[in-house]
C-alpha positions in Angstrom: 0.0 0.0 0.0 2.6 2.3 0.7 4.3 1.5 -2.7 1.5 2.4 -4.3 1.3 5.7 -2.8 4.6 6.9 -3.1 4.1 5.5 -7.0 0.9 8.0 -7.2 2.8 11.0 -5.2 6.2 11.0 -7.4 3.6 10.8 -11.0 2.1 13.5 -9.2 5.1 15.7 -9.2 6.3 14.3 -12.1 3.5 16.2 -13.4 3.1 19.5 -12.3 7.3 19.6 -13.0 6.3 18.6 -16.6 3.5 21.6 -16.0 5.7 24.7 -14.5 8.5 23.6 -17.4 5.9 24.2 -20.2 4.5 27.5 -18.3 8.0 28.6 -18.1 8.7 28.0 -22.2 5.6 29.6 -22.9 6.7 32.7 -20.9 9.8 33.1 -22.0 8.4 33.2 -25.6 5.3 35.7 -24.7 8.4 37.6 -23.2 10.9 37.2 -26.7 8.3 37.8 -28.9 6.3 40.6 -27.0 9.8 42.7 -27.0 10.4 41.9 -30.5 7.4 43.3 -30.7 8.3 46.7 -28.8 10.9 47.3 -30.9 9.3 46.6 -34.4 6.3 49.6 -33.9 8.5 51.8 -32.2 11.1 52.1 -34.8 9.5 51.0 -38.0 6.2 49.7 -37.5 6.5 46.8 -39.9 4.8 43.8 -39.9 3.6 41.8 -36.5 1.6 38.7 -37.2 3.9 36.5 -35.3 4.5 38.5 -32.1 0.8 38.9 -31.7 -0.3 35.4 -32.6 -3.1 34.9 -30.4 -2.6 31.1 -30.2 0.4 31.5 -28.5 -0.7 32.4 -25.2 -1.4 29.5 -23.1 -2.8 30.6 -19.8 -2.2 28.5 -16.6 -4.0 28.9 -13.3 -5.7 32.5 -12.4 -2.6 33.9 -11.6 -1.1 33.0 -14.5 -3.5 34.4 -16.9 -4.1 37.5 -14.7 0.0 37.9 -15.7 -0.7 37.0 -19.4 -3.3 39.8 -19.6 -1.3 42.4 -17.8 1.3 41.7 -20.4 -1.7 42.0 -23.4 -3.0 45.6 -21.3 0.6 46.7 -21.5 1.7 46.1 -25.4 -1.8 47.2 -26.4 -1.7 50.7 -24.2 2.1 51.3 -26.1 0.3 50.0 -29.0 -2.3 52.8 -29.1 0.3 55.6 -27.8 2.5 54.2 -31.1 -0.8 54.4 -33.6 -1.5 58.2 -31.4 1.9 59.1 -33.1 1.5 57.8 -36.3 -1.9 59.4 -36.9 -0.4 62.9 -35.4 2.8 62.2 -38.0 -0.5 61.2 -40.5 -1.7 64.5 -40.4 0.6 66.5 -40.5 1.9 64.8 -43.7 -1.6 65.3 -45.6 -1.1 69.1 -44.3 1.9 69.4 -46.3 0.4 67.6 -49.2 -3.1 70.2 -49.0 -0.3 72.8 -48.5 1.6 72.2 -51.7 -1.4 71.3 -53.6 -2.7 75.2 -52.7 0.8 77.0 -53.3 0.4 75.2 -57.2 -2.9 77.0 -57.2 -1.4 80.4 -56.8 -1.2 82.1 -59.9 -1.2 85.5 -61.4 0.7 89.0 -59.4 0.6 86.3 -56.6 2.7 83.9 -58.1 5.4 85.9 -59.4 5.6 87.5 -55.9 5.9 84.3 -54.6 8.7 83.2 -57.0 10.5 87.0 -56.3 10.4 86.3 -52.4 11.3 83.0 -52.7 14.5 83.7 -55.0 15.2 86.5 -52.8 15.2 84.1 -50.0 18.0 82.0 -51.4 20.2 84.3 -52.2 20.2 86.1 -48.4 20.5 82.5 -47.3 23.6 82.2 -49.4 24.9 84.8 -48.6 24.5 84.2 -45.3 26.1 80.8 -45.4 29.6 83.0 -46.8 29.1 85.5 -43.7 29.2 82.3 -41.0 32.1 80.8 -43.2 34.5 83.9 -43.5 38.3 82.8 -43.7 39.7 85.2 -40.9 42.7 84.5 -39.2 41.3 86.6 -36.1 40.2 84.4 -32.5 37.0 85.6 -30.8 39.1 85.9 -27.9 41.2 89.0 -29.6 38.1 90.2 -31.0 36.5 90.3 -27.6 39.5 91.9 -26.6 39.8 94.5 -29.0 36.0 95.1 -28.8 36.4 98.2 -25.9 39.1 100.1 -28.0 37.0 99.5 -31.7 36.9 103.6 -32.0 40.2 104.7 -31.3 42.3 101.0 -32.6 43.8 102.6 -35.6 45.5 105.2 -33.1 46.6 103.0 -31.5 48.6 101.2 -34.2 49.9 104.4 -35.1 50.8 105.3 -31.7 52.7 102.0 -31.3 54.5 102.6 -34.7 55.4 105.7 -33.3 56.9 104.4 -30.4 58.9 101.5 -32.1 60.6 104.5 -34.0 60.9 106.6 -31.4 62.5 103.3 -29.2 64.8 103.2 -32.7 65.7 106.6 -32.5 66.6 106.3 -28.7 68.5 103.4 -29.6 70.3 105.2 -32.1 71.1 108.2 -30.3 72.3 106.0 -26.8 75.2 104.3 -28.9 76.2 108.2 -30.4 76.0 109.7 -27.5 78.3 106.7 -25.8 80.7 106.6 -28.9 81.1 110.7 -27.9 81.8 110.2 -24.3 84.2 107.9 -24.6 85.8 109.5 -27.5 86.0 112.7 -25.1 87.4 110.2 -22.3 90.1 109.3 -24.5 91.2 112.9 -25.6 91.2 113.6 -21.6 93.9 110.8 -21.2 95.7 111.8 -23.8 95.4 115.2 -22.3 96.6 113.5 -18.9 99.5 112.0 -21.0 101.0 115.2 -22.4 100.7 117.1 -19.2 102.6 114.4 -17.7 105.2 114.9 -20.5 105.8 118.1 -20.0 106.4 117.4 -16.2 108.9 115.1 -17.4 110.5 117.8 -19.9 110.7 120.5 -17.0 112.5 118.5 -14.7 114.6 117.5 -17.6 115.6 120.8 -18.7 115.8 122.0 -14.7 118.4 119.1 -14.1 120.0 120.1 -17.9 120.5 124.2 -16.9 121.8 123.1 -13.6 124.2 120.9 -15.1 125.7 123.7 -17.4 125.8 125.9 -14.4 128.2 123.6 -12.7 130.2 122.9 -15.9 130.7 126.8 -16.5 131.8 127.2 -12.7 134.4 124.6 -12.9 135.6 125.9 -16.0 135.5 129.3 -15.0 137.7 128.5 -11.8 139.7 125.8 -13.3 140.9 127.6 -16.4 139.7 131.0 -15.8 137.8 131.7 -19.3 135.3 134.1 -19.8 131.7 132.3 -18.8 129.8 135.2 -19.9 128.0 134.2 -23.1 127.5 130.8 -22.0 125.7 131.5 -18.4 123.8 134.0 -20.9 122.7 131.3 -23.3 121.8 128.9 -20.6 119.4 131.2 -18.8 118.2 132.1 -22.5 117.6 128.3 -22.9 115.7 128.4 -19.2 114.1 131.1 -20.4 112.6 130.0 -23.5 112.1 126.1 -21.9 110.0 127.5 -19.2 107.7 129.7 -21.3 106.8 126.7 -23.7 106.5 124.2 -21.0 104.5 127.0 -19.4 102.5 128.3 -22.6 101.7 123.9 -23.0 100.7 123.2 -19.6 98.3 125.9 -19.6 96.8 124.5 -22.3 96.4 121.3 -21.8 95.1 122.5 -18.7 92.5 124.4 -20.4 92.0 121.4 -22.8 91.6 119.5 -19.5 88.4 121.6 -18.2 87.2 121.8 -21.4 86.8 118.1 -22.1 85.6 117.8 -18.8 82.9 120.0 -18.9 81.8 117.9 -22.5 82.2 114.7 -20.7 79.8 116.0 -18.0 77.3 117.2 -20.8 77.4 114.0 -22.4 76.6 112.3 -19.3 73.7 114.7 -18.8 72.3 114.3 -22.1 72.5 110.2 -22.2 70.7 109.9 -18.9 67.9 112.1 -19.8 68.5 109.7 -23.4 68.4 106.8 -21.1 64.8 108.0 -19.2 63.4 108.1 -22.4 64.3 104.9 -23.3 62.9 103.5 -20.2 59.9 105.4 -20.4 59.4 104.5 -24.1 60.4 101.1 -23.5 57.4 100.5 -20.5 54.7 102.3 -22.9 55.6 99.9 -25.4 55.5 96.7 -23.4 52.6 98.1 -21.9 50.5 98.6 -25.1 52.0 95.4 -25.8 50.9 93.0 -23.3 47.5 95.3 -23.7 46.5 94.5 -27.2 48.3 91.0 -26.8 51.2 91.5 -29.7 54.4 91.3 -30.5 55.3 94.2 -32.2 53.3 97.0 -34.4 53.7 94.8 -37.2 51.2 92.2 -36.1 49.1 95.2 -34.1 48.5 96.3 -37.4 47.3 93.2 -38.9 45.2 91.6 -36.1 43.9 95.1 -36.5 42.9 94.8 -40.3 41.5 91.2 -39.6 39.2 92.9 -36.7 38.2 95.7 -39.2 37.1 92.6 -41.6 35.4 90.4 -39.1 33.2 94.3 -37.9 32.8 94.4 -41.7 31.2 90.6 -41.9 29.3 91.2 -39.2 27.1 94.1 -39.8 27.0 92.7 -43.1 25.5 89.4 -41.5 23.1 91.6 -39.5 22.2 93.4 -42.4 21.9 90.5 -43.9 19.4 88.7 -41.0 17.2 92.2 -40.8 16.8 91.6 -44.8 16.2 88.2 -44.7 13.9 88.2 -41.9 11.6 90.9 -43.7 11.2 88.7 -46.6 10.5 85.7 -45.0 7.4 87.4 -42.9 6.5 88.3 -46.6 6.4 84.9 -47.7 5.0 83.7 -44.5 2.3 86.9 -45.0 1.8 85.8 -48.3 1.3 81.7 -47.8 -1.1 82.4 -45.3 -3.0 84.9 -47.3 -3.3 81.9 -49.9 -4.5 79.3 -46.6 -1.4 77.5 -46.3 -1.7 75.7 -43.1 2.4 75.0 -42.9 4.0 78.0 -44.0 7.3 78.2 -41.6 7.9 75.0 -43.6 8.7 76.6 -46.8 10.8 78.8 -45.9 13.5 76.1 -46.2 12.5 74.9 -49.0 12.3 78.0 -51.2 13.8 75.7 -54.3 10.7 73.6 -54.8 8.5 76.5 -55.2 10.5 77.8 -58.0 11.5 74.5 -59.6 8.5 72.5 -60.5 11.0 69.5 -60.5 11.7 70.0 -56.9 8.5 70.4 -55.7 7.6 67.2 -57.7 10.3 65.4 -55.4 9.1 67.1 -52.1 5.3 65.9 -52.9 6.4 62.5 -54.0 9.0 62.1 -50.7 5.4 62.9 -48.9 3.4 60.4 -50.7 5.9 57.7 -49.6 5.7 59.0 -45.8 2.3 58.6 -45.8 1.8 55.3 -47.7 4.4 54.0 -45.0 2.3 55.6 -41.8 -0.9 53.8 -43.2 1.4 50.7 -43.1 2.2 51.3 -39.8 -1.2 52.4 -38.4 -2.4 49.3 -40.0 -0.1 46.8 -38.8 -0.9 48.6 -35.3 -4.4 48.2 -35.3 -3.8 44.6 -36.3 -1.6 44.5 -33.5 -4.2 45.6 -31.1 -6.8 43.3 -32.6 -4.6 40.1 -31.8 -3.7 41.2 -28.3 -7.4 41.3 -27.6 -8.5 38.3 -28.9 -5.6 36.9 -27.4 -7.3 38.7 -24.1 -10.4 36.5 -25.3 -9.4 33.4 -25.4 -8.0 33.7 -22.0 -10.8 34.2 -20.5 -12.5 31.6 -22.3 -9.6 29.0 -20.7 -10.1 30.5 -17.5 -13.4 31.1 -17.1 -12.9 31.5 -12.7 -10.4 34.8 -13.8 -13.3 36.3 -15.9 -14.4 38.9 -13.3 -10.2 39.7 -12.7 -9.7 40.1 -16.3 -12.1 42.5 -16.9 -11.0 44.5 -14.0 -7.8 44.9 -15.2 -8.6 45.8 -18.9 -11.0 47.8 -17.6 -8.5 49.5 -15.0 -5.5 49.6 -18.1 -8.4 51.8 -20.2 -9.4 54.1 -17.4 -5.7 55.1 -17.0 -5.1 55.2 -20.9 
């Protein structure tokens, strides 16, 4: 007896194993196929047959199919917010077709107005285009910074051109004025030199006269001859030695003072040289590091590349107050005709010149359209095999009726 029921207990779990393994497949491809599903009408809406295949729910207990419908609620509610979008899309599509179908009615004054405008249009718009895609070497960095000084920036390029020469001229006149002083330093040592000279020359011609003196006396009392003439020469020679030594040394003396008094002039004048150089020097770094340059050179051309980019750009606003009176004449003018779209249009000025164009814009439409049908269709087939699917749940599991219905009916109360 108890063989026979452990027999019965084990085919017993033998199977409801053999039942929770088949509920688990059957899941796991409600789950595959339901986010196939999701993916398809949210990107594309192509076909569906197979992910809504009503004959491939199979319901378990209540619990199972109160899941299974949840699961239906869900892929129909982002079903119907898919189909919400493709009708909106839908619409707006036929308005461009109406729209185009009314700007091919326009004829007459109208027409050619429309045409003018629209020509008009393209050529702001190119123009535009060469405006945004100028070839300046400028940064909006420099132009911000150049921006406060705009009035007074071709002064200022003067001003530091004036200063580089100036800074040359400084230059120039520092290395003249030091090639002076020390050409006067060198005349005062040579100065130095001969005074010293004629020191040595005195003292020779001193120790010379005294020397003949003594000669003549030892003559004189050694032989007694007549010294008369000769003491007369020598202090002739003394004579006429001490008045040039005299007559030189006085004037290298004055030579002396003179040169020093040029030296000291010199000096003056290359330090108040030198103050302007420094002065100069610290305007011209300043303006420098102010404007952000090198030298004048590139002031100047930074400064012509400013002048262009000023020039493009109240050519560009010129250009956008131009182009935007002409589009709010179109726009004026398309509604006047019951165009429904007209912002549209504006970018697409070609097509209503070129008949060709506008054949490709109505044709691109057409295909949009035919495709949203497609996708509407495939949705509302979608949501037709989710509820039957819904359907034949509750027909397996007739004790989950009253449950089922609650929860569609709760899903469509939030929707």
């Amino acid at each position: 007896m108890a063989f026979w029921n452990r027999r019965r207990r084990e085919k017993k779990e033998q199977e409801a194993a053999e039942l929770a393994e088949q509920m688990r497949l059957a899941q796991e491809e409600f789950d595959r196929r339901r986010a196939q599903t999701q993916k398809t009408v949210s990107n594309e809406g192509t076909s569906l047959p197979e992910a809504f295949d009503d004959n491939e729910l199979i319901p378990g207990d209540v619990a199972e199919s109160k899941r299974l419908v949840t699961e239906c609620c869900e892929a129909i509610r982002e079903i119907e917010h898919q189909r919400e979008l493709a009708t909106i899309e839908y619409d707006k599509v036929s308005e461009r077709l109406t729209d185009i179908q009314r700007i091919d009615e326009i004829s007459g004054e109208a027409k050619d107005t429309l045409h003018d405008l629209s020509k008009r249009i393209m050529n702001l718009t190119r123009e535009r285009n060469q405006y945004k895609n100028r070839s300046l070497t400028i940064t909006d960095a420099q132009i911000r910074l150049l921006d406060p000084y705009e009035e007074v920036l071709g002064r200022e390029v003067k001003k530091m051109y004036d200063a580089e020469m100036y800074q040359t001229s400084i230059n120039g006149d520092i290395e003249k004025l030091d090639e002076t002083k020390k050409d006067l330093h060198r005349q005062q040592r040579q100065v130095i030199a001969n005074q010293r000279t004629l020191k040595k020359m005195a003292k020779f011609v001193i120790l010379l006269i005294i020397s003949l003196f003594v000669l003549f006396a030892v003559l004189y009392y050694a032989m007694e001859v007549d010294m008369t003439y000769p003491y007369l020469g020598t202090i002739l020679l003394a004579a006429i030695s001490a008045t040039v030594i005299f007559v030189e040394s006085l004037r290298n003396r004055t030579e002396a003072a003179l040169l020093g008094k040029k030296i000291n002039k010199a000096t003056t004048l290359l330090n108040r040289v030198k103050i302007k150089y420094i002065n100069n020097r610290s305007l011209l770094d300043y303006d420098r590091a102010k404007f952000q340059v090198k030298d004048a050179a590139e002031f100047e051309k930074i400064w012509q590349e400013y002048v262009r980019a000023k020039e493009y750009e109240r050519k560009f606003q010129e250009n956008t107050k131009q182009l935007q009176l002409v589009q709010d004449q179109l726009l004026e003018l398309l509604r006047d005709n019951h165009v429904v779209t007209p912002d549209i249009w504006l970018s697409q000025t070609l097509a209503i010149i070129d008949p060709k164009e506008m054949v490709e814009v109505r044709h691109a439409l057409n295909i949009r359209r035919q495709k949203l049908r497609e996708r509407m269709a495939e949705n509302d087939e979608a949501k037709a095999s989710m509820l039957a699917g819904i359907d034949r749940i509750i027909a397996q599991t007739p004790s989950a009726e009253r449950d089922i219905i609650a929860i569609v009916q709760s899903y469509y109360k939030e929707s």
